[in-house]
N, C-alpha and C positions, 0 to 999 in steps of 0.2 A: 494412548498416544505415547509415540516416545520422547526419554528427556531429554532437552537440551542440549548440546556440546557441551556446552561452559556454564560456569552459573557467573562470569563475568558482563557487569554492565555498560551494555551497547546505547540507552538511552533511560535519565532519569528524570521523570517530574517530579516539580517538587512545588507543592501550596499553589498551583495555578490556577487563578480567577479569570473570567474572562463576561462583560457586560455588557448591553447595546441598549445604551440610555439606562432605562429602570428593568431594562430583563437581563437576569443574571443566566448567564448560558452554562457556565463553568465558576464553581465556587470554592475554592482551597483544595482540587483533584492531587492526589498524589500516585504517584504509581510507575514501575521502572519495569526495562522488557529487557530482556537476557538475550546476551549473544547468540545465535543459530537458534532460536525460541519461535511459535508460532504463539502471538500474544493474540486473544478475542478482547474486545469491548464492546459490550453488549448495553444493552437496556431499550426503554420504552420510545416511542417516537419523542425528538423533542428532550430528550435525556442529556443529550451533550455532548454527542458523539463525532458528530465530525465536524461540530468546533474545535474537538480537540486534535482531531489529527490537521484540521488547517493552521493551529499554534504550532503543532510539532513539525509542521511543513513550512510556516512562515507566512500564510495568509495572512494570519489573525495573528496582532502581537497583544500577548496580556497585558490584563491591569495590575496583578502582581503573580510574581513565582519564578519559577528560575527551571530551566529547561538545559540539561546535561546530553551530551550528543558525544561519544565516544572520548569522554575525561573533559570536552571543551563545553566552559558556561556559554549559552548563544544567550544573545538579548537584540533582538529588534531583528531577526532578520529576513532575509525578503525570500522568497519562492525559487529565485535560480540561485540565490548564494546554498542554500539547503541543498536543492539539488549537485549543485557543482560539490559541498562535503557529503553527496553519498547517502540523500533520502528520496527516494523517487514513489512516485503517487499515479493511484487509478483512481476514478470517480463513480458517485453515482450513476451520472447521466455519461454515455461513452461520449469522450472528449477525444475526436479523431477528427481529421480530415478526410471528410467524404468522397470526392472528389479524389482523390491519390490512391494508388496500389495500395497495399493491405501490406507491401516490401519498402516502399517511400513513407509511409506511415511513420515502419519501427524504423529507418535510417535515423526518421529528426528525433529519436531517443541518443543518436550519436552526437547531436550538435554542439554538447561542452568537453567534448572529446577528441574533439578538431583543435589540431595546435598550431599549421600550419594556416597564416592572413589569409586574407582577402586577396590582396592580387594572384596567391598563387594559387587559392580556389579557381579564381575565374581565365586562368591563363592552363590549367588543368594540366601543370608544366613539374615532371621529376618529381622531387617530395612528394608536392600533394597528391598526384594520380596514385604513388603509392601510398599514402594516408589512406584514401578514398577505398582503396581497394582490401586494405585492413580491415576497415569500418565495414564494409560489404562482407568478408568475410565472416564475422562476427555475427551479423545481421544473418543470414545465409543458415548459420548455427541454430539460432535463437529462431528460426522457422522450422527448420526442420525437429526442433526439440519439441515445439508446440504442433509440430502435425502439419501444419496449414503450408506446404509445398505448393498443395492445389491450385492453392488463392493468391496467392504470391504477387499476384500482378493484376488482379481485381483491385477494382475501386470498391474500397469498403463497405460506400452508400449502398450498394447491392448487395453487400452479403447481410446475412441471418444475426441475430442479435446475438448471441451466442459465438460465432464466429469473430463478430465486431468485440468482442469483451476480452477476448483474446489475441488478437490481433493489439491492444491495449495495454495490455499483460506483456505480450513481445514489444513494444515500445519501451516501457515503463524498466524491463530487462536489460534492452541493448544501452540504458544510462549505467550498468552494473552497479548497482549500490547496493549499499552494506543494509539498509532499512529500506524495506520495500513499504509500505500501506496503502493498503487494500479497501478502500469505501465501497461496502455491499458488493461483493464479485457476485453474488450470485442474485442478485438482484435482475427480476425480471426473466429466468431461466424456468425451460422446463426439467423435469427429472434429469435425460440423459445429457444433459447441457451442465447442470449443475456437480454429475456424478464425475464428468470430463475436467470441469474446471477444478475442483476438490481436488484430481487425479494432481492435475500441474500445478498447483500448491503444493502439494506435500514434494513434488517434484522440483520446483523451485529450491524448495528449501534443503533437498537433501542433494540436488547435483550441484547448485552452484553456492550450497552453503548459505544462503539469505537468509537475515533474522527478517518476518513477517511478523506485522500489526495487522489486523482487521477489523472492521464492522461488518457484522451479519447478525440478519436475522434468523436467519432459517437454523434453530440449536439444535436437529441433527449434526446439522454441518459444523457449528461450531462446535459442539461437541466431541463429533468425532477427529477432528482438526489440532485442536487447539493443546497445547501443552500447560499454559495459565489463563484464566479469563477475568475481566476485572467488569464492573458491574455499573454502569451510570444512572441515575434517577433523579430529574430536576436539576443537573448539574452537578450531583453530589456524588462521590464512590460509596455504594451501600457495599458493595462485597467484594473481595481479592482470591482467589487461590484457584486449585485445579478444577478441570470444570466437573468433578465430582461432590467437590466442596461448594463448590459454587450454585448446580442444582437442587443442592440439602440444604441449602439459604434461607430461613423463615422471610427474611427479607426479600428477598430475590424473588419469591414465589410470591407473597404478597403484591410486588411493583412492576415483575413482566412476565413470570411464566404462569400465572391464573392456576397454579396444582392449588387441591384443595389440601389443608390443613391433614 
C-alpha cells in the first residue's frame, strides 16, 4: 500500500471508554488516523468496532476520553453537527431510501450544503434553482465516478446489494468530507462486488483525496487496503501499526486471525 500524503493528524483518540450498564464496549482505546491515510480496525465480533466509529460519529457520547477532529476537542456531539464538520458515514445494514432513484438518494448527501431557506427552496425562484443545479452537478460527477449512470434513476429497492452499497458510498461522497468511515463495505458482497468496491476506495481516496477509516472483515481486503490497522479485542487496542506488523501479532493471531503459532 502506499503511504500517506501527510503524517499530519486529521483525527485523535485519546483514553476513550465507552459502557452500557455493566458491559464495557470500549475501554481507555487510544489511536489517531493520518491525513489522506486508509486507516482498518479490525477484530473479533463484539470487539468494539463500531461503537467506536459511532463516538467518532457522535452516536455514542463516552464515559471518558477526548476525541480531536482536525486540531478541535468535540465533547458531546450529536451525528449532523459531525457531519456538518466534515465526517460522513456508511453502515452495516445499507441505510438508503428504497423507494427513491439511486440519483435522489446521493442528492440528500447535499442537504447541509443547502445555504439558501426554505421559502426559496419551495418557490424554486433565482438563487436557489441555481444552488439546486450546483448540488445536481456535483451529484452527476459522483455517479459517473462510481459507474452507476445506468441506475441513475432506479429506485434502489430493486437494485443488487452490491449496487445499493454503492449507491451509499455516492451519498456518503456528495456530503464531501474530510473523514469518510466505512462500517464493513464489503459486508455481504460477492468476489466481483467486493473486488469493485476495493477498486473505489482506493479511488476515493486517491482522486478526491479522503482520509478513510474502516471496519472489515475480510483481511485480504484489509490487507491489501489499508495503510495502518489498529486491532480491537473486548474493547481493548491489542495492536497498532502496518498491516504487516499487525499480521506477525502473537496477539493478533491469538484473538482473530486463528494462524497457528
Amino acid at each position: 500500500m502506499r503511504a500517506p500524503d501527510s503524517n499530519e493528524i486529521l483525527l485523535q483518540v485519546e483514553d476513550v471508554a465507552l459502557a452500557f450498564g455493566g458491559v464495557k464496549a470500549l475501554r481507555d482505546v487510544s489511536f489517531n488516523v493520518r491525513k489522506g491515510e486508509i486507516r482498518a480496525i479490525i477484530g473479533p465480533n463484539g470487539a468494539g468496532k463500531t461503537s467506536m466509529l459511532n463516538v467518532v460519529n457522535g452516536f455514542y457520547h463516552p464515559n471518558h476520553g477526548v476525541i480531536t477532529f482536525k486540531g478541535r476537542t468535540r465533547t458531546k456531539m450529536q451525528p449532523f453537527e459531525a457531519a456538518r464538520g466534515g465526517i460522513a458515514r456508511t453502515f452495516q445494514n445499507v441505510a438508503l431510501f428504497k423507494g427513491m432513484s439511486a440519483l435522489d438518494n446521493i442528492m440528500t448527501g447535499r442537504t447541509l450544503k443547502v445555504r439558501r431557506g426554505l421559502l426559496w427552496q419551495v418557490l424554486r425562484y433565482g438563487p436557489a434553482l441555481a444552488e439546486e443545479a450546483e448540488h445536481r452537478r456535483k451529484v452527476e460527477e459522483i455517479i459517473d465516478f462510481l459507474e452507476i449512470e445506468t441506475i441513475r434513476k432506479v429506485p434502489v429497492g430493486r437494485l443488487p446489494y452490491g449496487l445499493q452499497k454503492r449507491v451509499e458510498l455516492g451519498r456518503a461522497l456528495a456530503m464531501e468530507p474530510d473523514l469518510l468511515l466505512l462500517d464493513e463495505p464489503m459486508a455481504g458482497m460477492n468476489l466481483e462486488e467486493k473486488e469493485d468496491m476495493s477498486r473505489f476506495i482506493i479511488d476515493v481516496n486517491n482522486h478526491y483525496g479522503t482520509t478513510i477509516a474502516l471496519i472489515e472483515h475480510d483481511m485480504a481486503v484489509v490487507m491489501d487496503l489499508s495503510d495502518r490497522v489498529a486491532v480491537l479485542d473486548h474493547g481493548v487496542k491489542i495492536a497498532d501499526g502496518t498491516p504487516d506488523e499487525v499480521k506477525r501479532n502473537q496477539s493478533v493471531i491469538d484473538a482473530y486471525l486463528g494462524v497457528a503459532r
